[in-house]
N, CA, C and O atoms as a GROMACS GRO file, in nm:
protein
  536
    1UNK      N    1   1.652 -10.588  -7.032
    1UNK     CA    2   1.759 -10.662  -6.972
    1UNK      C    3   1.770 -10.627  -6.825
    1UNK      O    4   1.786 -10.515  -6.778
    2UNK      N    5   1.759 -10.737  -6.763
    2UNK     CA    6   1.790 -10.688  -6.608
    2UNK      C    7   1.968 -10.754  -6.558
    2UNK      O    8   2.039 -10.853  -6.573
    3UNK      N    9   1.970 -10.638  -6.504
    3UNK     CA   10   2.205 -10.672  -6.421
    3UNK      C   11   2.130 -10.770  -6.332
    3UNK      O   12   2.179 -10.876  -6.369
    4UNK      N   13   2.034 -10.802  -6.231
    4UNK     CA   14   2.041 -10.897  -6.162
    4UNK      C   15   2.054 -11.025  -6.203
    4UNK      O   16   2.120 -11.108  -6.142
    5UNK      N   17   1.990 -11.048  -6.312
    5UNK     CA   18   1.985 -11.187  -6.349
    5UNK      C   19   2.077 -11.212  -6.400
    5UNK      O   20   2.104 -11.332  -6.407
    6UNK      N   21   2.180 -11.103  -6.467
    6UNK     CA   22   2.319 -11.119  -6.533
    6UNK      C   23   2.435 -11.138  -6.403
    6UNK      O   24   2.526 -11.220  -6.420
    7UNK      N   25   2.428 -11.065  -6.284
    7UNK     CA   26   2.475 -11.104  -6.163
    7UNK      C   27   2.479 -11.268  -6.116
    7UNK      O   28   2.576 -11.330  -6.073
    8UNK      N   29   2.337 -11.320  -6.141
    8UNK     CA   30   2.300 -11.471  -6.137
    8UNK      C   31   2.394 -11.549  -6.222
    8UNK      O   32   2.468 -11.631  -6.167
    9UNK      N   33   2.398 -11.530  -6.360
    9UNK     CA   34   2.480 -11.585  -6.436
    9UNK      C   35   2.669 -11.575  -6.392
    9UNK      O   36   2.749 -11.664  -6.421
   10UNK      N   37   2.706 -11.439  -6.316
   10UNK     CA   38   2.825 -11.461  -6.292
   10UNK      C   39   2.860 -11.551  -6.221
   10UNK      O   40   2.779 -11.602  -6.143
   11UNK      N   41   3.014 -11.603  -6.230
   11UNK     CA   42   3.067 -11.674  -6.159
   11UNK      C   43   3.191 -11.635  -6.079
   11UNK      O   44   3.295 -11.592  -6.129
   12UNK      N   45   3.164 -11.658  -5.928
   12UNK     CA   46   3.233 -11.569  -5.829
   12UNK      C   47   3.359 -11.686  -5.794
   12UNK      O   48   3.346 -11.808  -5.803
   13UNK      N   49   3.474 -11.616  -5.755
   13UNK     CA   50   3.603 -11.716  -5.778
   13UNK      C   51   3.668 -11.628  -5.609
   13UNK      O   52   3.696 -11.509  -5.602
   14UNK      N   53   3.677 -11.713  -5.512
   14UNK     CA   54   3.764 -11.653  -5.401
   14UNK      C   55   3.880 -11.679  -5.392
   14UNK      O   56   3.895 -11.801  -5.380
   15UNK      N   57   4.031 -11.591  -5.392
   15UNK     CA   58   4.163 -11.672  -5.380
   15UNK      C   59   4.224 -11.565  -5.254
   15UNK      O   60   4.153 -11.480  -5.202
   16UNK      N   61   4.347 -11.584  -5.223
   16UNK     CA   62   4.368 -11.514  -5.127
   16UNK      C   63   4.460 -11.362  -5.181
   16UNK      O   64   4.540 -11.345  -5.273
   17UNK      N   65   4.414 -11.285  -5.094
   17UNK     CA   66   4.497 -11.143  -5.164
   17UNK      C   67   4.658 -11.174  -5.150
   17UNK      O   68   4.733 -11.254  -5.094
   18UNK      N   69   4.664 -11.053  -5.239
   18UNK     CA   70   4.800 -11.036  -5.206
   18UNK      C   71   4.826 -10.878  -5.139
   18UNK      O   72   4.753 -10.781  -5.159
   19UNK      N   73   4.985 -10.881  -5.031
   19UNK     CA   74   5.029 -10.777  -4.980
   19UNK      C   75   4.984 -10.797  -4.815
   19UNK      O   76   4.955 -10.901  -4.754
   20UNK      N   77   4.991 -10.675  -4.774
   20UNK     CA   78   5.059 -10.709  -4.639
   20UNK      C   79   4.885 -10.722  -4.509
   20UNK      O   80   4.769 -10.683  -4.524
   21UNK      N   81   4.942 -10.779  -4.418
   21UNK     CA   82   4.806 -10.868  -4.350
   21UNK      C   83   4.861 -10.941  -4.253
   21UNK      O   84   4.792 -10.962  -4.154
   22UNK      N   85   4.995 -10.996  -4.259
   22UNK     CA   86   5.021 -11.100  -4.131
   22UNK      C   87   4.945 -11.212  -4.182
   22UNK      O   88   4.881 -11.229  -4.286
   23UNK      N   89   4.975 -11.309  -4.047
   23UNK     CA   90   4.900 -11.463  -4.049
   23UNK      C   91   4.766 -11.436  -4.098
   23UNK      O   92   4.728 -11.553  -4.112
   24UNK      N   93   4.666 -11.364  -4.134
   24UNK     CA   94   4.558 -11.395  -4.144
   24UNK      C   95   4.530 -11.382  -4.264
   24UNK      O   96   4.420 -11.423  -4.302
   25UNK      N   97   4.629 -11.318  -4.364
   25UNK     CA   98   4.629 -11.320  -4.525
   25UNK      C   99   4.668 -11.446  -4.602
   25UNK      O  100   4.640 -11.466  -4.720
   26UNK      N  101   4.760 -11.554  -4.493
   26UNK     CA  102   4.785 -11.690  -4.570
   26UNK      C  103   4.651 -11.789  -4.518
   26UNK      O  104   4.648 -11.912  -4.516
   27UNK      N  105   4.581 -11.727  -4.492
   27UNK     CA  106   4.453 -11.807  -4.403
   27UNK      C  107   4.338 -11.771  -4.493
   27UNK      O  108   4.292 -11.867  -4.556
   28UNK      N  109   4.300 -11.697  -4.505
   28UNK     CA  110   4.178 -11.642  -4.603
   28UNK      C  111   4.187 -11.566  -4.690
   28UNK      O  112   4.264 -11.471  -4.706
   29UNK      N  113   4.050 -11.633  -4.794
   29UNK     CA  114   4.087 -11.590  -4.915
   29UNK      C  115   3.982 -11.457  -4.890
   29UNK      O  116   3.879 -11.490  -4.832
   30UNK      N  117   3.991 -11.342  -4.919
   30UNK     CA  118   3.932 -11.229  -4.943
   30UNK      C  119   3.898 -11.201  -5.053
   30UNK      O  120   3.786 -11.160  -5.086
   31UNK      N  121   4.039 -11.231  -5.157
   31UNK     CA  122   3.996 -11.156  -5.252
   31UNK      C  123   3.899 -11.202  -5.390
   31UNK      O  124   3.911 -11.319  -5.423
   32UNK      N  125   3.819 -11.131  -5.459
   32UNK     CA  126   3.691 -11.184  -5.507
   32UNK      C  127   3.689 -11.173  -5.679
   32UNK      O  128   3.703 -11.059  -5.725
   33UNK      N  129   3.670 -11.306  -5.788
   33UNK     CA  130   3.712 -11.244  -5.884
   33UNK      C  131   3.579 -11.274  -5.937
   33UNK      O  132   3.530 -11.370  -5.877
   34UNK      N  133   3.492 -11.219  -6.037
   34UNK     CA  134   3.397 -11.219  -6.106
   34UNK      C  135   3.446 -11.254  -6.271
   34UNK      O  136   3.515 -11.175  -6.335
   35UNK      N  137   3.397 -11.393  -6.331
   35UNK     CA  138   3.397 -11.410  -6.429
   35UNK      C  139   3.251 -11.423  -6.508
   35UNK      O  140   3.174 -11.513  -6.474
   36UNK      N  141   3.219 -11.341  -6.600
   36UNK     CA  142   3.131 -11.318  -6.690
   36UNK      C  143   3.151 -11.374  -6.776
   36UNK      O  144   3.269 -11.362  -6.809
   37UNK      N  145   3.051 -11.483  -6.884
   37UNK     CA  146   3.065 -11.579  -7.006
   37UNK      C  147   2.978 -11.468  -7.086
   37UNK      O  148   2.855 -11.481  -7.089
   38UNK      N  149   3.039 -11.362  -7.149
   38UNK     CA  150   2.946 -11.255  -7.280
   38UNK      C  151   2.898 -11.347  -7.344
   38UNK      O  152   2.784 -11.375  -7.310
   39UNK      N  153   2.944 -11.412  -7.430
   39UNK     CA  154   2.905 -11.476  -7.567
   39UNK      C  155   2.810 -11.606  -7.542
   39UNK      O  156   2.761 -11.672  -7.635
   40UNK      N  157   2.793 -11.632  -7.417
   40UNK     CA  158   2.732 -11.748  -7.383
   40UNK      C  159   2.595 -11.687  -7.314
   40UNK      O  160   2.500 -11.764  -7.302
   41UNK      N  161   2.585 -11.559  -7.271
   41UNK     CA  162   2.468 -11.573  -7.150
   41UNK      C  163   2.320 -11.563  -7.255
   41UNK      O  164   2.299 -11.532  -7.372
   42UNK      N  165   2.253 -11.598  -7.163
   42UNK     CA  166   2.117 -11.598  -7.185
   42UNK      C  167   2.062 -11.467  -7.217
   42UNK      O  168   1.991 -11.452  -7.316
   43UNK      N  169   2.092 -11.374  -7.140
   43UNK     CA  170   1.984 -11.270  -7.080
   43UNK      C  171   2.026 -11.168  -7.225
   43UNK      O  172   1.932 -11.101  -7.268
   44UNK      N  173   2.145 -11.158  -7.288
   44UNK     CA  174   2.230 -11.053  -7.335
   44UNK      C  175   2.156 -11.077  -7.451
   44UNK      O  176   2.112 -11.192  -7.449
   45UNK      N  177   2.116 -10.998  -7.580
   45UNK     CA  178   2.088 -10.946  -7.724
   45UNK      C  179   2.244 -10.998  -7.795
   45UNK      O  180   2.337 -11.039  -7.725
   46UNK      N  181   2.251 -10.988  -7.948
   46UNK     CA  182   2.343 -11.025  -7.919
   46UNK      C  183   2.436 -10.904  -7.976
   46UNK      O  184   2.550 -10.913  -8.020
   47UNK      N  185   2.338 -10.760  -7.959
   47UNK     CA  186   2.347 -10.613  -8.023
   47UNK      C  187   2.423 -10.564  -7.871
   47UNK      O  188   2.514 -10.482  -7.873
   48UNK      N  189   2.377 -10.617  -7.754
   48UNK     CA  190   2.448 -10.575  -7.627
   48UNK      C  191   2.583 -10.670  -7.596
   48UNK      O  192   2.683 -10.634  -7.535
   49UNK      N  193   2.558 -10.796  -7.652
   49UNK     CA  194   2.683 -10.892  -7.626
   49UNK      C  195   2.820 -10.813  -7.721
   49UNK      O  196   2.936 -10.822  -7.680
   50UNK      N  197   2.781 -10.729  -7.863
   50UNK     CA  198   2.862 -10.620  -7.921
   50UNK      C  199   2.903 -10.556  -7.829
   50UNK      O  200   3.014 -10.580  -7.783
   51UNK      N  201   2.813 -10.444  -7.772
   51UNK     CA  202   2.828 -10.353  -7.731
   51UNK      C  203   2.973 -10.386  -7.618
   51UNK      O  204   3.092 -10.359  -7.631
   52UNK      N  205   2.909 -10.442  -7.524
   52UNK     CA  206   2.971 -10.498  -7.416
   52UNK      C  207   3.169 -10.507  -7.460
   52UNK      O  208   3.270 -10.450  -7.418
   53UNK      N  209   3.147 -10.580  -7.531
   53UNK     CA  210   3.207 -10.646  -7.551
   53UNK      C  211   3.369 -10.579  -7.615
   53UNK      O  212   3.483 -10.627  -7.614
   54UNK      N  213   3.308 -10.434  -7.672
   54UNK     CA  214   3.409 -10.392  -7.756
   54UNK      C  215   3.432 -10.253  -7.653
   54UNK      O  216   3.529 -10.177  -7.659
   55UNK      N  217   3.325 -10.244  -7.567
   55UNK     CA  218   3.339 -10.168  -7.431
   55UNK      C  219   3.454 -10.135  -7.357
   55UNK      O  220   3.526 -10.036  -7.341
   56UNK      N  221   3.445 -10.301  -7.302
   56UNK     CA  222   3.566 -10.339  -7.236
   56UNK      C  223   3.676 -10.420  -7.311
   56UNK      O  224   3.710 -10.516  -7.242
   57UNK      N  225   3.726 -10.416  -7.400
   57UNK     CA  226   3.812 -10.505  -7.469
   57UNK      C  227   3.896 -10.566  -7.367
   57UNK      O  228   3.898 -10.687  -7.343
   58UNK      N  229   3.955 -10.488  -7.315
   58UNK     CA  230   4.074 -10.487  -7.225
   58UNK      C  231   4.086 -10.599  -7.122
   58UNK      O  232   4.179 -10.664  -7.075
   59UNK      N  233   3.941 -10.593  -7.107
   59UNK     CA  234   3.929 -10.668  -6.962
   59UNK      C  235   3.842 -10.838  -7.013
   59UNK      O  236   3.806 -10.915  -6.924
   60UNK      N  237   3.828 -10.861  -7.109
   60UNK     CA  238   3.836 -10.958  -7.165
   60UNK      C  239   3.904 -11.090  -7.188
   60UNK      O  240   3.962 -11.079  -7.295
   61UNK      N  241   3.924 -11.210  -7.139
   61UNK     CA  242   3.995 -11.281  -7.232
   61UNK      C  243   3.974 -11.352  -7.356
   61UNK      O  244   3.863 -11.325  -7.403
   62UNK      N  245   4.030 -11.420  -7.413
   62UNK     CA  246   4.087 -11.492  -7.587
   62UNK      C  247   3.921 -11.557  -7.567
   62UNK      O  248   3.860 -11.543  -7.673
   63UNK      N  249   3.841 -11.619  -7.465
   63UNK     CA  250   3.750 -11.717  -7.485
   63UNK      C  251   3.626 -11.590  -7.484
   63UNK      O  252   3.518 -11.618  -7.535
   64UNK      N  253   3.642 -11.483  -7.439
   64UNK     CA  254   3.512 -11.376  -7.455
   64UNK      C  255   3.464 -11.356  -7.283
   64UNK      O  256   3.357 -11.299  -7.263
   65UNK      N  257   3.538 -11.400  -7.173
   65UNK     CA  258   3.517 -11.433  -7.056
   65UNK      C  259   3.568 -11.283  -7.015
   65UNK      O  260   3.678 -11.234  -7.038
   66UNK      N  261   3.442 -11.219  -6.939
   66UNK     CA  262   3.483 -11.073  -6.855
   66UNK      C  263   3.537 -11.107  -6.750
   66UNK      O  264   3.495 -11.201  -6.682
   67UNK      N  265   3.650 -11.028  -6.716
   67UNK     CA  266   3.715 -11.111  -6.556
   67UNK      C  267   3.738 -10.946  -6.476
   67UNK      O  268   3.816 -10.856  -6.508
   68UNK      N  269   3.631 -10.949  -6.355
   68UNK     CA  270   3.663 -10.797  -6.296
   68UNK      C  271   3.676 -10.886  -6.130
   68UNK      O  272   3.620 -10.988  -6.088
   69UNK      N  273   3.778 -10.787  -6.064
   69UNK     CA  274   3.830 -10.849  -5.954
   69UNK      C  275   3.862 -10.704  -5.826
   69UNK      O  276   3.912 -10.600  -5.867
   70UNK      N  277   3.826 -10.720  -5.680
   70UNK     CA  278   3.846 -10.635  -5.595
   70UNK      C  279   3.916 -10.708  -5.491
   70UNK      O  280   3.875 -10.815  -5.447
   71UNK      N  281   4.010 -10.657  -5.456
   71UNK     CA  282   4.092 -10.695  -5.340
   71UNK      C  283   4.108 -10.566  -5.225
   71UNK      O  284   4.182 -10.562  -5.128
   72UNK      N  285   4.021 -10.475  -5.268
   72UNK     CA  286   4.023 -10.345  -5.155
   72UNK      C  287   4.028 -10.337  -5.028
   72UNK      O  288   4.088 -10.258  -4.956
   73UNK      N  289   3.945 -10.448  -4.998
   73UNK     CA  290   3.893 -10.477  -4.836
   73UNK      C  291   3.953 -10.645  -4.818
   73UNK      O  292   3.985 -10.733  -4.898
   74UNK      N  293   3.946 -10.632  -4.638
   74UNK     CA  294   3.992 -10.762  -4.588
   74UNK      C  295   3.886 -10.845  -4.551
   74UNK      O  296   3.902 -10.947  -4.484
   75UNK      N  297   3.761 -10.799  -4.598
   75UNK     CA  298   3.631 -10.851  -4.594
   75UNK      C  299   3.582 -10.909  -4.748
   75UNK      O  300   3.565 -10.846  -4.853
   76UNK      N  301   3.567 -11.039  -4.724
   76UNK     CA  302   3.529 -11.117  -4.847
   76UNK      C  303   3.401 -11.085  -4.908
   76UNK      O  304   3.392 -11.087  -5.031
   77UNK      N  305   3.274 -11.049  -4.817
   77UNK     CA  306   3.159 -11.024  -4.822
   77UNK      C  307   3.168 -10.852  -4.910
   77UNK      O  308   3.109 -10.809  -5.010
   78UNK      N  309   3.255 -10.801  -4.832
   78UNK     CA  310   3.267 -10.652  -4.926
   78UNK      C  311   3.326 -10.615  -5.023
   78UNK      O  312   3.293 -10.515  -5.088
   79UNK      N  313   3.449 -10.710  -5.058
   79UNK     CA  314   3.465 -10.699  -5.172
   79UNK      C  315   3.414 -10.791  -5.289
   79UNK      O  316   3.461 -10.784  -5.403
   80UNK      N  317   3.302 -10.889  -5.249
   80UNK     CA  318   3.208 -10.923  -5.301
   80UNK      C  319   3.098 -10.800  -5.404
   80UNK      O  320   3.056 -10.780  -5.518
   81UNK      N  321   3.096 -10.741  -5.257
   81UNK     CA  322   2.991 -10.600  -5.291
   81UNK      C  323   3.066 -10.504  -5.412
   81UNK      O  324   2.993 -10.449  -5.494
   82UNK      N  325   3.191 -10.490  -5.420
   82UNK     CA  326   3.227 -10.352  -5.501
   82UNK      C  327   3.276 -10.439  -5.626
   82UNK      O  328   3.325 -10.377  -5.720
   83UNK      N  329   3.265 -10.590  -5.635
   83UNK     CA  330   3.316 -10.651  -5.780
   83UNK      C  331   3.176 -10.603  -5.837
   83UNK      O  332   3.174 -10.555  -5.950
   84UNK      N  333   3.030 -10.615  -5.746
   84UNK     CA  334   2.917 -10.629  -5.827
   84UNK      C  335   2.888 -10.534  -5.890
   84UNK      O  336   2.846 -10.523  -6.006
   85UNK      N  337   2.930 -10.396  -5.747
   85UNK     CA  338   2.911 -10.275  -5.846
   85UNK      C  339   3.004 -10.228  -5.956
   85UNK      O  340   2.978 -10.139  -6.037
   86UNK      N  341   3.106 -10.294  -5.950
   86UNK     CA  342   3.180 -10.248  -6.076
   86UNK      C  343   3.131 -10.298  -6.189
   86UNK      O  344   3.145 -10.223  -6.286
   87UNK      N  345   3.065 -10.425  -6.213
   87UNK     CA  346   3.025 -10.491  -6.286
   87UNK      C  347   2.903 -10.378  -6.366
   87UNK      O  348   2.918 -10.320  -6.473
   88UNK      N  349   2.773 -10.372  -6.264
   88UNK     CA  350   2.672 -10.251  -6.252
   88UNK      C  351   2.731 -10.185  -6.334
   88UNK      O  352   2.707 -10.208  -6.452
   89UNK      N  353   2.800 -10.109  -6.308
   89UNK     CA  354   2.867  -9.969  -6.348
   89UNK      C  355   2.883  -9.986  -6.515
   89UNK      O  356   2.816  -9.937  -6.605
   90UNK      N  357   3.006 -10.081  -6.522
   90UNK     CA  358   3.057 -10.137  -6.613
   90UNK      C  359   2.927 -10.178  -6.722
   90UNK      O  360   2.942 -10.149  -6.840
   91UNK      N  361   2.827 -10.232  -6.688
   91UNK     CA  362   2.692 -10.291  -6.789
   91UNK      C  363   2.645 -10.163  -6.843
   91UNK      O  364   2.629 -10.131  -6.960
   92UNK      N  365   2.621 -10.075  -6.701
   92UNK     CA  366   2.512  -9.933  -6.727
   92UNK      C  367   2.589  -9.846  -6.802
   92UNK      O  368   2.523  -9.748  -6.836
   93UNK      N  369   2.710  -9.844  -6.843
   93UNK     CA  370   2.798  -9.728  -6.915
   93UNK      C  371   2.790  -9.814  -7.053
   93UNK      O  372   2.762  -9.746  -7.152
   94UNK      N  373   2.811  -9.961  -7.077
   94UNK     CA  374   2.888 -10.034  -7.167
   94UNK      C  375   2.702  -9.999  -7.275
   94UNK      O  376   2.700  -9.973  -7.395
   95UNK      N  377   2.594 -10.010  -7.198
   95UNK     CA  378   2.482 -10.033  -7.290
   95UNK      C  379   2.406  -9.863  -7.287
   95UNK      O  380   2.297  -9.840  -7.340
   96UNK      N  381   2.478  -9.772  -7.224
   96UNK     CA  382   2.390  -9.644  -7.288
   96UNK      C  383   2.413  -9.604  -7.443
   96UNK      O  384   2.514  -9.606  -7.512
   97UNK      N  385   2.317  -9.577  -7.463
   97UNK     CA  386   2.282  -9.585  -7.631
   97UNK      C  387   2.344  -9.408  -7.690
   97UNK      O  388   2.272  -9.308  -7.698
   98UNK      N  389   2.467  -9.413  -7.719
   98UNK     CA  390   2.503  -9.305  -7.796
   98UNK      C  391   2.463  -9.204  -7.897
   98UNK      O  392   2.433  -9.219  -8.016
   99UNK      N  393   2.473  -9.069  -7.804
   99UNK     CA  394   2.415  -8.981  -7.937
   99UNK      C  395   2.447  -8.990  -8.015
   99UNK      O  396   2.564  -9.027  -8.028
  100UNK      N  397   2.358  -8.961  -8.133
  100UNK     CA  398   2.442  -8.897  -8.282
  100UNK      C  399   2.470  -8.768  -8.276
  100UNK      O  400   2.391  -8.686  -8.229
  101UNK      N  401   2.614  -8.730  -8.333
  101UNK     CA  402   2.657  -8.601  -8.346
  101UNK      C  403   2.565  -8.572  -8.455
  101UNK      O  404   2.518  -8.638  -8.548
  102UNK      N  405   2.547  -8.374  -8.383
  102UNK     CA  406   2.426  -8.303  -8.546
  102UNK      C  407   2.543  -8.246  -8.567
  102UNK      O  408   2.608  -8.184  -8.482
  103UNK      N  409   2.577  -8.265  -8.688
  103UNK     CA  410   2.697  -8.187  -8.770
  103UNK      C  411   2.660  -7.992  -8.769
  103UNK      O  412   2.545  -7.966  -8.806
  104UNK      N  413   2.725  -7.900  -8.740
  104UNK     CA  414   2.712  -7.761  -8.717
  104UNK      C  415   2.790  -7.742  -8.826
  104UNK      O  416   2.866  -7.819  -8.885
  105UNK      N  417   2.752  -7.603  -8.849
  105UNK     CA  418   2.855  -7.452  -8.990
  105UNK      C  419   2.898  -7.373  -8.866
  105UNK      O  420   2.840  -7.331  -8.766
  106UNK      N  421   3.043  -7.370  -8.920
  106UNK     CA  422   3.126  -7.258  -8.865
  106UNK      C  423   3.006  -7.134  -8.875
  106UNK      O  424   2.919  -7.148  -8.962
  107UNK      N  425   3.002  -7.027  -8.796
  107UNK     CA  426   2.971  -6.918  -8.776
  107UNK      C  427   3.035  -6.809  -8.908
  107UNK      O  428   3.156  -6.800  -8.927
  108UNK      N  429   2.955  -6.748  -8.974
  108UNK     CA  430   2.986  -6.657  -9.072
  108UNK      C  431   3.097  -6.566  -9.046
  108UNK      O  432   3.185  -6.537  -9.126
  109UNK      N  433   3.078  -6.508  -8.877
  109UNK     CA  434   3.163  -6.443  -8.846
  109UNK      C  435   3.302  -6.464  -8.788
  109UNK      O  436   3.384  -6.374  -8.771
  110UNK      N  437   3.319  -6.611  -8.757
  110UNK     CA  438   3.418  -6.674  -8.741
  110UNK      C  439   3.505  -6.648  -8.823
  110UNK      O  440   3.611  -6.587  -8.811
  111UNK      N  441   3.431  -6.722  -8.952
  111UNK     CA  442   3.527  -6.732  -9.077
  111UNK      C  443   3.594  -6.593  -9.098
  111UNK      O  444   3.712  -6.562  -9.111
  112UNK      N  445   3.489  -6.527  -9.095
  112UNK     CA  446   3.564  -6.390  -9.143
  112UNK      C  447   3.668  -6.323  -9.066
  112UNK      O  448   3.761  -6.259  -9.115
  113UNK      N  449   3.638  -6.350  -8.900
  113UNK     CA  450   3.732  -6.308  -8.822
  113UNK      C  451   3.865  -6.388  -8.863
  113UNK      O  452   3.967  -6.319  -8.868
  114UNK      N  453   3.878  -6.514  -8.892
  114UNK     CA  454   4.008  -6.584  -8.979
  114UNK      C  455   4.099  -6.514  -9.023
  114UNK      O  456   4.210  -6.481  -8.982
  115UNK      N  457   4.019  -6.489  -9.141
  115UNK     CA  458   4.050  -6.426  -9.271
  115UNK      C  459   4.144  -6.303  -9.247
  115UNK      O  460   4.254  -6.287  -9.300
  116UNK      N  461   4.090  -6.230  -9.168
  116UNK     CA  462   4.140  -6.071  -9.076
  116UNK      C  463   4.249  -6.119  -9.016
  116UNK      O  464   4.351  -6.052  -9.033
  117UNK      N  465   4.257  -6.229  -8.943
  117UNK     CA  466   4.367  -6.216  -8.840
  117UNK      C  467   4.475  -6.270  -8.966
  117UNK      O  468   4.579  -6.208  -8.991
  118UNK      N  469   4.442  -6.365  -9.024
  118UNK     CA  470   4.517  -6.415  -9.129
  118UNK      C  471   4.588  -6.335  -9.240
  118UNK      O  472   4.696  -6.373  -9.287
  119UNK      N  473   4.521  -6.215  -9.286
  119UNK     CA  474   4.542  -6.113  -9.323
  119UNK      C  475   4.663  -5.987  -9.262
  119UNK      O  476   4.752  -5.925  -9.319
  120UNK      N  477   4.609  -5.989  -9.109
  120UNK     CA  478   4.736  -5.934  -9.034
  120UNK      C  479   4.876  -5.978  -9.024
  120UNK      O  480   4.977  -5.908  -9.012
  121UNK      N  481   4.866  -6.106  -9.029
  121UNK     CA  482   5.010  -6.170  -8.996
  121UNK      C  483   5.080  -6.226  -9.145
  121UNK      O  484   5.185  -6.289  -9.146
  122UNK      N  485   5.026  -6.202  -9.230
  122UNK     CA  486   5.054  -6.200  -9.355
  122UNK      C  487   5.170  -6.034  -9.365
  122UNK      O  488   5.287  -6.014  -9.396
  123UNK      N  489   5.038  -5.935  -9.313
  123UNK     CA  490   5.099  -5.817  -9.350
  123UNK      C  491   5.240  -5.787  -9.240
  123UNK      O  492   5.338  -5.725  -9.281
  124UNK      N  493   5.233  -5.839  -9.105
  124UNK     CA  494   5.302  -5.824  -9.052
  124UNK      C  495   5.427  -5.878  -9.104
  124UNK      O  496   5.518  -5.795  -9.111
  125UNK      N  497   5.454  -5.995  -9.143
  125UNK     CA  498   5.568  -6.098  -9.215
  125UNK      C  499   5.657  -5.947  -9.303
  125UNK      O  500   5.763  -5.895  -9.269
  126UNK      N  501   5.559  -5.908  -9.428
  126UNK     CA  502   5.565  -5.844  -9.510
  126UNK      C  503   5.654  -5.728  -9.486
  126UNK      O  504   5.747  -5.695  -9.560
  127UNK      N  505   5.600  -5.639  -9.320
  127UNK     CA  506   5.623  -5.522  -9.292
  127UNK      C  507   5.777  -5.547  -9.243
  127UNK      O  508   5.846  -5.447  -9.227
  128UNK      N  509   5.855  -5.723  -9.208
  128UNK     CA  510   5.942  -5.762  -9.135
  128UNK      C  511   6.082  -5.757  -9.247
  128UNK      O  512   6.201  -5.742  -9.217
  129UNK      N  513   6.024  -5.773  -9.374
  129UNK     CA  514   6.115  -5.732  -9.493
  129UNK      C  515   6.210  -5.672  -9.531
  129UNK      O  516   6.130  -5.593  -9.579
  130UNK      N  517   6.275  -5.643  -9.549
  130UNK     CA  518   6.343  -5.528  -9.608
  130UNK      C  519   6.306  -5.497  -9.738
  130UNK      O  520   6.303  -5.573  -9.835
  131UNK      N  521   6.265  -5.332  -9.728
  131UNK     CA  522   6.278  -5.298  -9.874
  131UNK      C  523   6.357  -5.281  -9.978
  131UNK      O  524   6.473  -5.242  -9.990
  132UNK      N  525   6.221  -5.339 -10.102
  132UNK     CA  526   6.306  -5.344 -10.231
  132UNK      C  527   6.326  -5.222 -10.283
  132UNK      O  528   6.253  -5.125 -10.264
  133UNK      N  529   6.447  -5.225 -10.363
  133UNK     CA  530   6.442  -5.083 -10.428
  133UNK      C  531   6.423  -5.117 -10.568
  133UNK      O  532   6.437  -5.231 -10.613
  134UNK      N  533   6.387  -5.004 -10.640
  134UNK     CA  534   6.385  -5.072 -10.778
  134UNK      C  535   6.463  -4.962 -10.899
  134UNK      O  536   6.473  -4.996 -11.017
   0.00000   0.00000   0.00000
């Protein structure tokens, strides 16, 4: 699978930011939204369109559409640049292939150290008593 050609498939959306800027924030749009079609693209398995998919739940909408968006910069071209790498980021984490846990045994001496301390505070409780008389 190559991110470039999945880059190709995105669809880039410009609107204008929000927050503070003066006249030149009701004038241009900066800010940059990236919509991804998972369930539709070409390039994706459909073992990575899973993956992906349950990755990011969050950032998902109802139709399966990834929507990642940067408004950091007052440069359209650059926050062009950091939607892609989030995207990047977002693919290269969403498809690394997870270890399997090797199941381990407690340590012999663990257990036993337990047992001892468990043993102490048993006796301590005990020693906190008052004695019986009989």
């Amino acid at each position: 699978m190559n991110i470039d050609s999945l880059i190709k498939e995105a669809v880039f959306q410009f609107v204008r930011s929000s927050g503070a800027g003066g006249q030149h924030v009701n004038k241009v749009s900066t800010k940059v939204i990236l919509r991804f079609d998972i369930p539709n693209s070409k390039y994706l398995s459909p073992e990575e369109k899973e993956k992906i998919s349950t990755y990011v739940s969050h950032k998902i909408s109802k139709d399966g559409i990834l929507i990642l968006s940067s408004a950091a910069t007052r440069s359209q071209l650059k926050n062009k640049e950091l939607v892609i790498t989030k995207f990047r980021k977002l693919l290269h984490n969403a498809l690394i292939p997870t270890k399997k846990r090797k199941p381990t045994k407690r340590p012999h001496s663990a257990h036993l150290k337990r047992l001892i301390k468990k043993k102490n505070q048993a006796q301590k409780k005990v020693n906190r008593q008052k004695p019986q008389w009989e």
